[in-house]
TORKOL-4160 file (C-alpha; in steps of 0.2 Angstrom, whole numbers, padded with zeros to 4 digits, m for minus):
225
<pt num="1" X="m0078" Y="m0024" Z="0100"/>
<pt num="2" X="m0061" Y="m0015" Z="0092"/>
<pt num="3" X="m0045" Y="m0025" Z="0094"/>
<pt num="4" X="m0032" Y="m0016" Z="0103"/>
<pt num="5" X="m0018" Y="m0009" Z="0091"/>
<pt num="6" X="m0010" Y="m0012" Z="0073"/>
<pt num="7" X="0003" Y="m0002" Z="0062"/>
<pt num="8" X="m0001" Y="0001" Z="0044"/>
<pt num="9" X="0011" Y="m0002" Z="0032"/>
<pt num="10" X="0007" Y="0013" Z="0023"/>
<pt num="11" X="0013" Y="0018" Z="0004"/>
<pt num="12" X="m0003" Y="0032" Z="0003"/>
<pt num="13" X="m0009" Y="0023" Z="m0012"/>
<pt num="14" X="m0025" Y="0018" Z="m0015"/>
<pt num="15" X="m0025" Y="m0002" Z="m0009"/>
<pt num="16" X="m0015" Y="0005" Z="0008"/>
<pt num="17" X="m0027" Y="0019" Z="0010"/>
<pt num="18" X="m0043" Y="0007" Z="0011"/>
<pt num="19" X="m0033" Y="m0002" Z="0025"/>
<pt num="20" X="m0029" Y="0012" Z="0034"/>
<pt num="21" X="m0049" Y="0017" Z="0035"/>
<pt num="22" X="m0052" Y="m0001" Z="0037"/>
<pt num="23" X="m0039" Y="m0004" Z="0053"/>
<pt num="24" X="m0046" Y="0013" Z="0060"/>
<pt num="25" X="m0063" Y="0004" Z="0060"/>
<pt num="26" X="m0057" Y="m0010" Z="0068"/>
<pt num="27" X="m0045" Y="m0006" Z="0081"/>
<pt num="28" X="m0044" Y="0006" Z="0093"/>
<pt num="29" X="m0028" Y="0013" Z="0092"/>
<pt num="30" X="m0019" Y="0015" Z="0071"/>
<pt num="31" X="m0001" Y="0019" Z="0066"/>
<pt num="32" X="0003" Y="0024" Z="0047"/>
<pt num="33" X="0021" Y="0018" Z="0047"/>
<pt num="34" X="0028" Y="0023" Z="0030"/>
<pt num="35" X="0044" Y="0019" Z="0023"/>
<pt num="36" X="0057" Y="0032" Z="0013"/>
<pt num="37" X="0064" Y="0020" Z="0003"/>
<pt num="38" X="0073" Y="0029" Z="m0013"/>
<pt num="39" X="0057" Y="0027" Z="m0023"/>
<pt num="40" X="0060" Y="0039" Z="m0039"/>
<pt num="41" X="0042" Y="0048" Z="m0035"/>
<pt num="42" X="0045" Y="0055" Z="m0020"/>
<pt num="43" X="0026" Y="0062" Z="m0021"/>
<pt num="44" X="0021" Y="0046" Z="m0012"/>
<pt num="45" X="0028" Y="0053" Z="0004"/>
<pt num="46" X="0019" Y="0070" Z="0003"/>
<pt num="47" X="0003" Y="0059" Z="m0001"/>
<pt num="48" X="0005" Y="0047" Z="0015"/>
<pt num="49" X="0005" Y="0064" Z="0026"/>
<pt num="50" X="m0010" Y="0071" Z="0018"/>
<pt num="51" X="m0019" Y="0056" Z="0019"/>
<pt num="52" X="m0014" Y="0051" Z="0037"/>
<pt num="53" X="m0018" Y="0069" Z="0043"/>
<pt num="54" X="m0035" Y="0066" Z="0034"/>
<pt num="55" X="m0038" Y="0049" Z="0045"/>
<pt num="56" X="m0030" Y="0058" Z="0060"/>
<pt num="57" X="m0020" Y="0044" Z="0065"/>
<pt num="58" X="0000" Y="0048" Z="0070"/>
<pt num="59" X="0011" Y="0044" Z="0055"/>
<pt num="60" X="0027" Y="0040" Z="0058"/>
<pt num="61" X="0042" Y="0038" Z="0042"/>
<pt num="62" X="0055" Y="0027" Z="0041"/>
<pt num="63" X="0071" Y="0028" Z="0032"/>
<pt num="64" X="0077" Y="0013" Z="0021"/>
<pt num="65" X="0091" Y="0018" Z="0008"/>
<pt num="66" X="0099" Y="0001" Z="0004"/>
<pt num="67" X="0084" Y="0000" Z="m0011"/>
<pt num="68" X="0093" Y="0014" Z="m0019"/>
<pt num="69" X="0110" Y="0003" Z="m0018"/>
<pt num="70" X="0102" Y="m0012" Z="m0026"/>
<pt num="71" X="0093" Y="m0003" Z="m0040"/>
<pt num="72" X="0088" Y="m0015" Z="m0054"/>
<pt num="73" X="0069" Y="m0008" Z="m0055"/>
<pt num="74" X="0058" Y="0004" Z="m0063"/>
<pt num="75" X="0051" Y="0010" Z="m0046"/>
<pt num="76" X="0069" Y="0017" Z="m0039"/>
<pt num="77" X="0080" Y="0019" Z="m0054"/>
<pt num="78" X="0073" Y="0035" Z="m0065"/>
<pt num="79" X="0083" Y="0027" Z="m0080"/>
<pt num="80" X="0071" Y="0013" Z="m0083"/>
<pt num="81" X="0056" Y="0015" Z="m0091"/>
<pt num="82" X="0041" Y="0009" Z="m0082"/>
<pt num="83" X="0032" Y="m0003" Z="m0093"/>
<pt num="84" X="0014" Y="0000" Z="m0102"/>
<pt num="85" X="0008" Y="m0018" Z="m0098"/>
<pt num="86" X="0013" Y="m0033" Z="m0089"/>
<pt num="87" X="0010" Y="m0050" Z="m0098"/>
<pt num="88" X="0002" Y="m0067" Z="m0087"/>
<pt num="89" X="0014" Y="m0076" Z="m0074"/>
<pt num="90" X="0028" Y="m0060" Z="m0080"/>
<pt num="91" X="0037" Y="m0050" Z="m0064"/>
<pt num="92" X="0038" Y="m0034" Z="m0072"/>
<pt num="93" X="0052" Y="m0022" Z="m0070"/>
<pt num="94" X="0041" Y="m0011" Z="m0056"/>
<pt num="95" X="0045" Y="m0026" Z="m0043"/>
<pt num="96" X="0056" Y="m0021" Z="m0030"/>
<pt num="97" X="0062" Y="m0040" Z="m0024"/>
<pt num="98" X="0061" Y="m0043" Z="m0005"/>
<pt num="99" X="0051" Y="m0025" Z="m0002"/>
<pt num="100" X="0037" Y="m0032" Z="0006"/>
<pt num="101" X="0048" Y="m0045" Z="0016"/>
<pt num="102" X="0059" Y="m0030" Z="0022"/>
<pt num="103" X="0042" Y="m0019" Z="0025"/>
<pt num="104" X="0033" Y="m0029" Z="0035"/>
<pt num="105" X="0053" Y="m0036" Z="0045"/>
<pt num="106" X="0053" Y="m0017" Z="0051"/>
<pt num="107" X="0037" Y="m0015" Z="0051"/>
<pt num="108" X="0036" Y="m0029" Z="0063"/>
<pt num="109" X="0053" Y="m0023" Z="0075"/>
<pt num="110" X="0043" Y="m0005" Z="0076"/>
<pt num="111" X="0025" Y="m0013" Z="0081"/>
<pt num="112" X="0034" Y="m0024" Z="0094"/>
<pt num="113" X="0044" Y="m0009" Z="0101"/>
<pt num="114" X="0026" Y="0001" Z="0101"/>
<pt num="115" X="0016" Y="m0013" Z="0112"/>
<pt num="116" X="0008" Y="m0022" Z="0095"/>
<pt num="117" X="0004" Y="m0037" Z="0091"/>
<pt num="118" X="m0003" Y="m0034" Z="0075"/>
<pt num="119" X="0000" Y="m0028" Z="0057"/>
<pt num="120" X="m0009" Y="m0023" Z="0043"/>
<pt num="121" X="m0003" Y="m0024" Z="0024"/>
<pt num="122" X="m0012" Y="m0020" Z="0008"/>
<pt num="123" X="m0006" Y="m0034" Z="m0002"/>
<pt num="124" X="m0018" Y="m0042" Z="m0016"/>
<pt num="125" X="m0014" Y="m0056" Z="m0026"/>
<pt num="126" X="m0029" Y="m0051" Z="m0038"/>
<pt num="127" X="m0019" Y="m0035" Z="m0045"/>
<pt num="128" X="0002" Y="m0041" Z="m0038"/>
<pt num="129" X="m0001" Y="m0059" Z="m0042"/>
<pt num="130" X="0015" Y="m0057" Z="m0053"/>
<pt num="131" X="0023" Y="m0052" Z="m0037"/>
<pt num="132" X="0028" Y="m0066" Z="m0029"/>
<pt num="133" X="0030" Y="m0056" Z="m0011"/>
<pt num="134" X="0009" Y="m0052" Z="m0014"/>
<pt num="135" X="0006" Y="m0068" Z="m0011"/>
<pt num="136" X="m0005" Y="m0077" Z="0005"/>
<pt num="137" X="0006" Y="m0089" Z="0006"/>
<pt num="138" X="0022" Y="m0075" Z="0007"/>
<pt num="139" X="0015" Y="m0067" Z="0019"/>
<pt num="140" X="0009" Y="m0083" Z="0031"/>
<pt num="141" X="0027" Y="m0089" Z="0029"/>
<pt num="142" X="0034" Y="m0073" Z="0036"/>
<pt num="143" X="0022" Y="m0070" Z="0047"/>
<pt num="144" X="0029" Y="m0088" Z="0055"/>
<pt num="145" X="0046" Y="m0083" Z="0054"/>
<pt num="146" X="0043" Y="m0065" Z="0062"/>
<pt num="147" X="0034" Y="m0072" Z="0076"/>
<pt num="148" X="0049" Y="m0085" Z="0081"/>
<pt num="149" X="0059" Y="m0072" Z="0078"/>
<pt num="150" X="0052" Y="m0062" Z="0091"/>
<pt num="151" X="0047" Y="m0075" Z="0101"/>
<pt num="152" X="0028" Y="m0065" Z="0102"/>
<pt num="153" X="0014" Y="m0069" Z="0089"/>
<pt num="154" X="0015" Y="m0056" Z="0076"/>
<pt num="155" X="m0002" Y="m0055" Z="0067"/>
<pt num="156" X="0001" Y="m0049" Z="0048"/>
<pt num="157" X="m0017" Y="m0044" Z="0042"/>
<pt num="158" X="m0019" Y="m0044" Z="0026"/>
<pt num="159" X="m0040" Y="m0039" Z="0022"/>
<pt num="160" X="m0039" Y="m0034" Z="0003"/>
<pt num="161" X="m0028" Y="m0052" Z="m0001"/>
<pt num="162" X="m0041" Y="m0059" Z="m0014"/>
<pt num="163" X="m0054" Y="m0044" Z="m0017"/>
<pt num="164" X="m0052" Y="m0039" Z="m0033"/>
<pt num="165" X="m0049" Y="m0017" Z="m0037"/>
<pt num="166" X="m0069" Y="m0016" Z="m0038"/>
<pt num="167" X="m0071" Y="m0026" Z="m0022"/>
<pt num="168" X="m0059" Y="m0014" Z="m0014"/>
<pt num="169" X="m0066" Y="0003" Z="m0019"/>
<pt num="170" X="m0083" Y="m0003" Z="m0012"/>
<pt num="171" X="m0072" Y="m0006" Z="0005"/>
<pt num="172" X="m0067" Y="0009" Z="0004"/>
<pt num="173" X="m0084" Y="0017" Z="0005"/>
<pt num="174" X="m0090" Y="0007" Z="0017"/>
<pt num="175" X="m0077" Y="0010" Z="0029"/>
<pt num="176" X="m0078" Y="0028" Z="0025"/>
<pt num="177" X="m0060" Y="0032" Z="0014"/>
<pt num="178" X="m0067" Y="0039" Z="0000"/>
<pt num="179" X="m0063" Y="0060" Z="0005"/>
<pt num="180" X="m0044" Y="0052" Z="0007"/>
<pt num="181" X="m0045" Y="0042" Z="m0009"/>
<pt num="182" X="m0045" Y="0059" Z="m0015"/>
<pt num="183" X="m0026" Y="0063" Z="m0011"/>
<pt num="184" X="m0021" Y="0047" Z="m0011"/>
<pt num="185" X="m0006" Y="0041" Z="m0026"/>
<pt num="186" X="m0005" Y="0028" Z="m0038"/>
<pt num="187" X="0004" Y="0032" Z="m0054"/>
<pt num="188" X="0020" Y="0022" Z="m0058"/>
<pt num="189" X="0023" Y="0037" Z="m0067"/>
<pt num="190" X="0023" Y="0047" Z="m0050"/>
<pt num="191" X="0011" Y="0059" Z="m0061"/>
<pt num="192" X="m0003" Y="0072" Z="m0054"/>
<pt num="193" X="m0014" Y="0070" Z="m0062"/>
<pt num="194" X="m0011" Y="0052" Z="m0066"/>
<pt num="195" X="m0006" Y="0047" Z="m0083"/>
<pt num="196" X="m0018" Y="0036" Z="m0086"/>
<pt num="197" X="m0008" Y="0024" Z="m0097"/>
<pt num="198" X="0003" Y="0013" Z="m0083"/>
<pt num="199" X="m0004" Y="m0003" Z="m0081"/>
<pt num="200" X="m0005" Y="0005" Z="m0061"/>
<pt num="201" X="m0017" Y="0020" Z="m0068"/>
<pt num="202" X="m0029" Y="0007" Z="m0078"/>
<pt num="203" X="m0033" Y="m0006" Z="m0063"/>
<pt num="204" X="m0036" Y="0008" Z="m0053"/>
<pt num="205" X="m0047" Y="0016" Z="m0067"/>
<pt num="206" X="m0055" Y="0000" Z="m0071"/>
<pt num="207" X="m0058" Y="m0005" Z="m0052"/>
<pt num="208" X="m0070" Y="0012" Z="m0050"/>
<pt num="209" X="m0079" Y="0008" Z="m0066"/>
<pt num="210" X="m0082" Y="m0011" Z="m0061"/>
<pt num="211" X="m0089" Y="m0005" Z="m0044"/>
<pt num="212" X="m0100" Y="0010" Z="m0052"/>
<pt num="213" X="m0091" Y="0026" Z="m0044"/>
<pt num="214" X="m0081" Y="0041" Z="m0050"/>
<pt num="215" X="m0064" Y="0040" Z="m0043"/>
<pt num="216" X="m0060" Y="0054" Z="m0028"/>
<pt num="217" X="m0046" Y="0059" Z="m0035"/>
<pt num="218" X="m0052" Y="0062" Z="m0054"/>
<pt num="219" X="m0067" Y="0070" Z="m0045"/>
<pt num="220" X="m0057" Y="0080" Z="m0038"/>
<pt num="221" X="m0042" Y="0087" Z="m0051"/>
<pt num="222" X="m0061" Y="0089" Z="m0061"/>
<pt num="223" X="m0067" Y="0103" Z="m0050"/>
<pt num="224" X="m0049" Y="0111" Z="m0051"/>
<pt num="225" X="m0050" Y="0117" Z="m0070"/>
């Protein structure tokens, strides 16, 4: 039997579109709640749309422009150059600190003003485990601190946490996301088609490979030529 009603935290990249598909399978009611936070590719936002009108679930965006006064990463400030690779235990400069706390903070004040009880996030501490707000134990921390907060038990899901990219493109098939994949963004390079070079574009890549299927998206700017 579904669950009642979640809120998708919802960037309309790849690890965010798997949830979506995955929360529409199992809960009967889905929100794609997307946040316009400065980033410098503002592609993402047109991605979101597409892919939540392809899942046919309402999508709702948020505005949050104090990012843009804090700067200090590659992901909001168009003069630093995104990096090619990211070393062991190293924060790269794409990490936008407190992004996911603040995310999933608002994200948690909109699914309690919407009769919800639960949110979904696609964190993963196999590809952001240099992200320190990618972390399980981040996100159980929060989710403690939001539900006091409230004073009603949040529920922070968080179903791709240790899959690895392979483990979540075959997710992705079996919950039917593969035709959204398709229009779905992940370049830190904000490029269509992606670069191929960011260390963004390579898991991604090497995620289909390691799971034996042709990524939706190079399938489909393929049949454009």
């Amino acid at each position: 039997m579904k669950r009642e009603k979640a809120i998708v935290v919802f960037s309309g990249g790849q690890d965010s579109t798997t949830c979506l598909y995955w929360a529409k399978k199992e809960y009967e009611e889905v929100i794609a709640l997307t946040f316009d936070y400065g980033q410098r590719h503002r592609i993402e936002l047109n991605c979101a749309s597409r892919v939540a009108g392809l899942a046919q679930v309402p999508h709702v965006i948020l505005p949050i422009n104090t990012f843009e006064n804090l700067s200090g990463n590659s992901l909001i400030d168009a003069g630093m150059k995104i990096p090619e690779s990211i070393a062991d235990g190293e924060i790269p400069n794409t990490f936008v600190p407190a992004r996911n706390l603040i995310f999933l903070s608002f994200a948690a004040a909109f699914a309690y003003q919407n009769q919800s009880k639960t949110i979904v996030t696609g964190v993963s501490q196999a590809d952001g485990g240099n992200y320190p707000d990618c972390r399980k134990d981040t996100i159980k921390a929060l989710e403690t601190a939001i539900s006091l907060g409230l004073d009603s038990a949040i529920d922070i899901q968080i179903p791709l946490i240790y899959m690895s990219k392979a483990d979540t493109v075959k997710i992705a098939a079996e919950c039917g996301a593969m035709e959204a994949l398709a229009y779905s963004h992940t370049c830190y390079q904000g490029m269509i088609p992606p670069c191929m070079n960011c260390p963004s574009c390579l898991l991604r890549q090497q995620g289909f490979e390691e799971a034996g299927m042709e990524d939706p998206l190079v399938a489909r700017l393929k049949k454009q030529k």
